[in-house]
C-alpha positions as CSV (number, residue, x, y, z in Angstrom):
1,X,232.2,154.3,43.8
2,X,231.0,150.5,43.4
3,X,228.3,150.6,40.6
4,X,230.9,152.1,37.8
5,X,230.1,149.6,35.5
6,X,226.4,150.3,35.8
7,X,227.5,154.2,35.4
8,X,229.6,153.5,31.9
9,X,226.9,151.5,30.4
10,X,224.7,154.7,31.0
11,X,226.8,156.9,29.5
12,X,227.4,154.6,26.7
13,X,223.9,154.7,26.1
14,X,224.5,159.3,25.8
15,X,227.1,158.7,24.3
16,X,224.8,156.3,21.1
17,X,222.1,159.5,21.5
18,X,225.0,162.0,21.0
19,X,225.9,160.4,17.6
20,X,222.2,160.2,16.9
21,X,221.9,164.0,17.4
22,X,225.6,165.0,15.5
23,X,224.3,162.7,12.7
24,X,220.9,164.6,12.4
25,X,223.0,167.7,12.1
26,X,225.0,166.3,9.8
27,X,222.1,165.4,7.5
28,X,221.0,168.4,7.5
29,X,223.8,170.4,6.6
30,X,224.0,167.6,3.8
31,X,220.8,168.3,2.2
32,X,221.5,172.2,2.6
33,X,219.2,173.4,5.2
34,X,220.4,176.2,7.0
35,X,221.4,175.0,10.2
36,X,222.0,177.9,13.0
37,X,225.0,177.6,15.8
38,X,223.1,177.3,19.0
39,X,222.1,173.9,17.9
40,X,225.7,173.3,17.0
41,X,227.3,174.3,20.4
42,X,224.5,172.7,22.5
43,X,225.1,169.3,20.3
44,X,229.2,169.7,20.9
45,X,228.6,170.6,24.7
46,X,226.5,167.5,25.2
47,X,229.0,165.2,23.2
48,X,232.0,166.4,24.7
49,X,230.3,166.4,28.8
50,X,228.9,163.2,27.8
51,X,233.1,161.6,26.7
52,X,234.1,163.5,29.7
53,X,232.2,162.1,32.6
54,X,232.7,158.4,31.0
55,X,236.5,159.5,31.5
56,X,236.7,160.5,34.5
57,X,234.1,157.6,35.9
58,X,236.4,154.9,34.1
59,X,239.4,156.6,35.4
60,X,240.1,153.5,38.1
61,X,239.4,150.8,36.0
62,X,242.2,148.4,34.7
63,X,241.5,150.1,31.1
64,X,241.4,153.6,32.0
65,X,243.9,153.8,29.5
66,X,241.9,152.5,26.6
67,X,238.8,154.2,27.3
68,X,240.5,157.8,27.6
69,X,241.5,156.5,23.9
70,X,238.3,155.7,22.9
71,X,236.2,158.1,23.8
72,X,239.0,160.9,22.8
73,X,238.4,159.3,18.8
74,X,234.6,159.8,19.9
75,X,234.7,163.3,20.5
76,X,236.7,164.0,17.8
77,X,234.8,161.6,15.3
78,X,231.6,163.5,16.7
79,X,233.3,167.4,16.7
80,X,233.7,166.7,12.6
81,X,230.2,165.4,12.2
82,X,229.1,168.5,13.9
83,X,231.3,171.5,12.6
84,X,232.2,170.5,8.9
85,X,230.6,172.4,6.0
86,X,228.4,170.8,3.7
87,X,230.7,168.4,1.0
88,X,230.8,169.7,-2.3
């Protein structure tokens, strides 16, 4: 695959909207709203597909190692926004 870099940057981009859509969850499990699973599981699918694909597109790059690192802290950094309760 030659455009790889042009594939990352795309799913860097996902990966900016996934945090936008864990940190409206997050907000509203902070204000107390009642916020049902399906949302939940479709926001964790999405983030974790979204780490995943990067992975495997960055896989023959000279920092395959680093990004597998990176976007592993991404899924878990979005997993907690997503499934903690509400702080009390």
């Amino acid at each position: 695959m030659e455009n790889n870099e042009l594939l990352y940057l795309s799913m860097v981009a996902f990966t900016c909207y996934g945090f936008n859509l864990a940190q409206g969850l997050r907000a509203a499990i902070n204000r107390g709203d009642t916020v049902r699973i399906t949302p939940k599981i479709l926001c964790f699918v999405f983030c974790i597909s979204v780490s995943i694909i990067a992975i495997n597109i960055m896989l023959d790059s000279p920092y395959s190692s680093f990004i597998i690192y990176l976007h592993s802290l991404i899924m878990i950094f979005q997993s907690a926004m997503i499934w903690y309760s509400k702080p009390d």
